[in-house]
N, C-alpha and C positions, 0 to 999 in steps of 0.2 A: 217836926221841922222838915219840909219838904228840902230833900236831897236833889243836887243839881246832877243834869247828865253831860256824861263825856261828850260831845259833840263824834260822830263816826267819821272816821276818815274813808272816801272811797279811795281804797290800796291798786285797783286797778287802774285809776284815772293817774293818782298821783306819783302812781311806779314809774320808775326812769327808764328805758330800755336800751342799754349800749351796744353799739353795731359792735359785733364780734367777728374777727379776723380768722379765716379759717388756716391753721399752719397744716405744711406739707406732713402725710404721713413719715414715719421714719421710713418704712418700707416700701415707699413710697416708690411708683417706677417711673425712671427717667427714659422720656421721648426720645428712641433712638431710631437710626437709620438702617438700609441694609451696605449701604456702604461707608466710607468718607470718614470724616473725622466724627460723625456721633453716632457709628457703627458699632455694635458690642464688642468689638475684637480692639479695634480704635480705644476705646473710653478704656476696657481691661488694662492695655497696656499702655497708656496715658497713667495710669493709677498707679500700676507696677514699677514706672519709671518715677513718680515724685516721691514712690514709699523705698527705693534705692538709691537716691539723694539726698533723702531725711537720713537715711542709715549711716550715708557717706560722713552725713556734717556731725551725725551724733559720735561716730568715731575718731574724726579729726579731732573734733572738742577735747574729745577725755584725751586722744594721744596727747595734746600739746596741755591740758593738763598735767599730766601724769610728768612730762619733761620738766615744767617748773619745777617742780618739787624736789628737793634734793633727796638723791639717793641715800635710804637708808639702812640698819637692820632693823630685826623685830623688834629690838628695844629701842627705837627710836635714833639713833645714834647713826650720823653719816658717816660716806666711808672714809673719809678724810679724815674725821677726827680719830678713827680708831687705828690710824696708822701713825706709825712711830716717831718722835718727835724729829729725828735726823732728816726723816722723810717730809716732815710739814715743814722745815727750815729751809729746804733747796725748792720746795713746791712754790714757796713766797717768792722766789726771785724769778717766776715766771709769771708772765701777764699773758691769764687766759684768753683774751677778747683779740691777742693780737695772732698775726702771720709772719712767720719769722723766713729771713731771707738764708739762704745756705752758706754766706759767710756770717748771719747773726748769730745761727743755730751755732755753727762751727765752734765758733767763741764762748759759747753761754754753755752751749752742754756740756763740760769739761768741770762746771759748777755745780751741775744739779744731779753730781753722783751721791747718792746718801748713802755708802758701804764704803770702806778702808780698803778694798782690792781694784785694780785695774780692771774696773767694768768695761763689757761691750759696747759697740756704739751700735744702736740698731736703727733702720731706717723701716717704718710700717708703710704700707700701701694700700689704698683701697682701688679695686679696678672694676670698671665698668663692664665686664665679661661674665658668661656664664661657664664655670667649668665643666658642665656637663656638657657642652659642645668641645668634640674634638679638637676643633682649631681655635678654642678660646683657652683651652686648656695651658695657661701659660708655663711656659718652662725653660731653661737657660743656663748657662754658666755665662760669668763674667770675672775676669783678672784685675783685682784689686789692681793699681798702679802704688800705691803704697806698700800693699800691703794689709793682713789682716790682723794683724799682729800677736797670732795663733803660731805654735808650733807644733804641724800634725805631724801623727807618726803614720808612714804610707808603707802599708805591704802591697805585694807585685805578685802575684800567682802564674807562675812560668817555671818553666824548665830549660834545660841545657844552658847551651850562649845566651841565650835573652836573659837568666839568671845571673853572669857574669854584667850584662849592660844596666841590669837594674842596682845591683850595690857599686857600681862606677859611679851611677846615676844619684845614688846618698840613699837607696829605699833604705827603710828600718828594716823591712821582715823581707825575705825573699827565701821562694822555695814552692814548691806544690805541699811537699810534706809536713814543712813548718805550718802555714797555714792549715793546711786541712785538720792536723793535730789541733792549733787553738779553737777550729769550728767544732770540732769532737767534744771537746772540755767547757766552750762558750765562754771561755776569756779571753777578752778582745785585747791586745796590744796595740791596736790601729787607731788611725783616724779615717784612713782614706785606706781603699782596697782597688787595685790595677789587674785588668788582666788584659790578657791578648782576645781576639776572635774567638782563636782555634781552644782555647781553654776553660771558653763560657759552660759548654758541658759539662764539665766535670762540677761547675757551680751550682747547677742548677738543684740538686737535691739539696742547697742551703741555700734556696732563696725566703724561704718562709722564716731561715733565721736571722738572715741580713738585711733582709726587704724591711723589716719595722724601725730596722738600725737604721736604715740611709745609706749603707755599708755597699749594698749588692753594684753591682761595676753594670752601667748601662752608656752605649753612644752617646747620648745628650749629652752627657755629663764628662763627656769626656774622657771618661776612666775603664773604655773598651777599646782598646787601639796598639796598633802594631808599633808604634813610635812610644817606644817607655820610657825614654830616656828624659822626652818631650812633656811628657804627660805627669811623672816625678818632679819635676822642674816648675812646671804649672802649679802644681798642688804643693808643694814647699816653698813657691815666690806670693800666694794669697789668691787664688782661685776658688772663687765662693759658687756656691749651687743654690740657684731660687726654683719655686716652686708655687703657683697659686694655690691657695686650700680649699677647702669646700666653701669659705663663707667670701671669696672673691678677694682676698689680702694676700700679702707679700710680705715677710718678716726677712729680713737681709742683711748680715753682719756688715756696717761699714768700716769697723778698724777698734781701738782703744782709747778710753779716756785720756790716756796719756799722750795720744798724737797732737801733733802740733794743727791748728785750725785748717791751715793750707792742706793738708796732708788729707784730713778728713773732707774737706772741701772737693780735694781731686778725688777720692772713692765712688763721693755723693755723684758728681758729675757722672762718673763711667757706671755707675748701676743704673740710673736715671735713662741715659740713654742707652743703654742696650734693653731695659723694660720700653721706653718707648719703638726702640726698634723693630719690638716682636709685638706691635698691637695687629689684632686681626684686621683683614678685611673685611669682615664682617662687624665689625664694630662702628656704630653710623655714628655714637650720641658723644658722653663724655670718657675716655679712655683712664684715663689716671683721677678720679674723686677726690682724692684728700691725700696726703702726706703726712706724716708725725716721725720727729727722733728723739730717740729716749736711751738709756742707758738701758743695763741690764734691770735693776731695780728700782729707778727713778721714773719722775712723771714724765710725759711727752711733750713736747714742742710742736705747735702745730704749722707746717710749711706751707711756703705763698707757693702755688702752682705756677 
């Protein structure tokens, strides 16, 4: 039985043949100029600036990430909830989202002490300064008009009649001998320490042990002056000492839970503006950032500027 045949295709005639698109080499080199915008130096730093804006927005992302998130430990547990239940009970009566005015604060922080002792009233500060710059370096005393409702004990380092004017004056401690004896032994009976000019010398081989205390008698503060009777009188009526820290804040006793609204009201006023008083000149932007008051151990209230 005769077998039929395949019929033969010609593959050549009936092959398709598709135009093919030639792509750029990877390494391909881009047409440049000796000058201008498609100069090598141009295009280099064309490149270096969009890959330092992709870096900019990759870090933004994750900071404002990271911010959602509430703060936790390693087990998982934020810090709120591992604070003590006295403490989440006065947190509730504060609305974080708001800005409290200095008679709200006044009124409200007298409630959100969570301890059984006449906590401080403190006032925090963030400042627009560098304290590496000498004249940004903020620093100050200011006189409670209240009051701080502290009772410090003030030794006076003098001799002869200035010795007589400083216990007229109420000091606690007075004497060259007394004191140098408690600096010998390093038990402080003080709060505050006075001296004259003419008697910083003999301090100076105990600055390295008063200087970490806050103790050491410097002009700023007040507590180097020939008027001791003046300066006793100041620091036993609520004379408070600020100081910028290294991270640009102000921590500042304004008085006691106990005080009545107005009372702390008037403190806020007079720290407020004697920190505005000493902004530098050199400060162009914003001076004062943020405000908060808090007790000793409680949360903070966040202040309308």
């Amino acid at each position: 039985m005769p077998t039929k045949k395949t019929p033969q295709v010609d593959t050549a005639k009936e092959a398709v043949i598709e135009p093919t698109i030639a792509k750029p080499a990877k390494d391909a080199k881009v047409s440049t100029a000796k000058a201008g915008k498609r100069s090598l130096k141009a295009i280099a730093e064309a490149e270096e600036k969009q890959a330092k804006e992709e870096r900019k927005l990759s870090v933004k992302a994750s900071a404002e990430e990271k911010k959602e998130q509430p703060k936790t430990s390693h087990r998982g547990v934020s810090r709120l909830e591992r604070r003590p239940k006295a403490y989440k009970n006065v947190y509730a009566l504060i609305d974080q989202d708001k800005k409290y005015t200095l008679e709200e604060a006044a009124r409200l922080i007298g409630k959100t002490n969570p301890v059984k002792f006449d906590a401080t009233v403190e006032l925090h500060m963030k400042l627009g300064v560098d304290p590496r710059q000498a004249d940004e370096n903020i620093r100050d005393t200011v006189l409670l008009p209240s009051g701080s409702g502290r009772t410090l004990r003030v030794a006076v380092f003098v001799s002869g009649d200035e010795a007589e004017t400083a216990k007229a004056a109420g000091a606690d401690l007075v004497g060259e001998s007394n004191v140098i004896s408690e600096l010998e032994t390093g038990s402080f009976s003080f709060d505050v320490l006075i001296s004259t000019p003419a008697q910083m010398a003999k301090l100076g081989k105990y600055a390295r042990l008063l200087g970490p205390r806050g103790l050491m008698p410097n002009p700023k503060s007040g507590t180097v002056t020939n008027d001791i009777a003046q300066a006793i009188k100041e620091a036993k009526s609520g004379k408070v000492e600020y100081r910028v820290d290294s991270g640009s804040n102000l921590h500042i006793p304004v008085g006691k839970v106990s005080f009545k609204p107005e009372a702390l009201i008037e403190n806020l006023n007079a720290v407020i503006s004697s920190v505005q008083s000493n902004k530098p000149a050199s400060v162009k932007g914003a001076y004062i950032i943020n405000m908060h008051l808090s007790t000793s151990m409680g949360p903070s209230l966040k202040l309308a500027l």
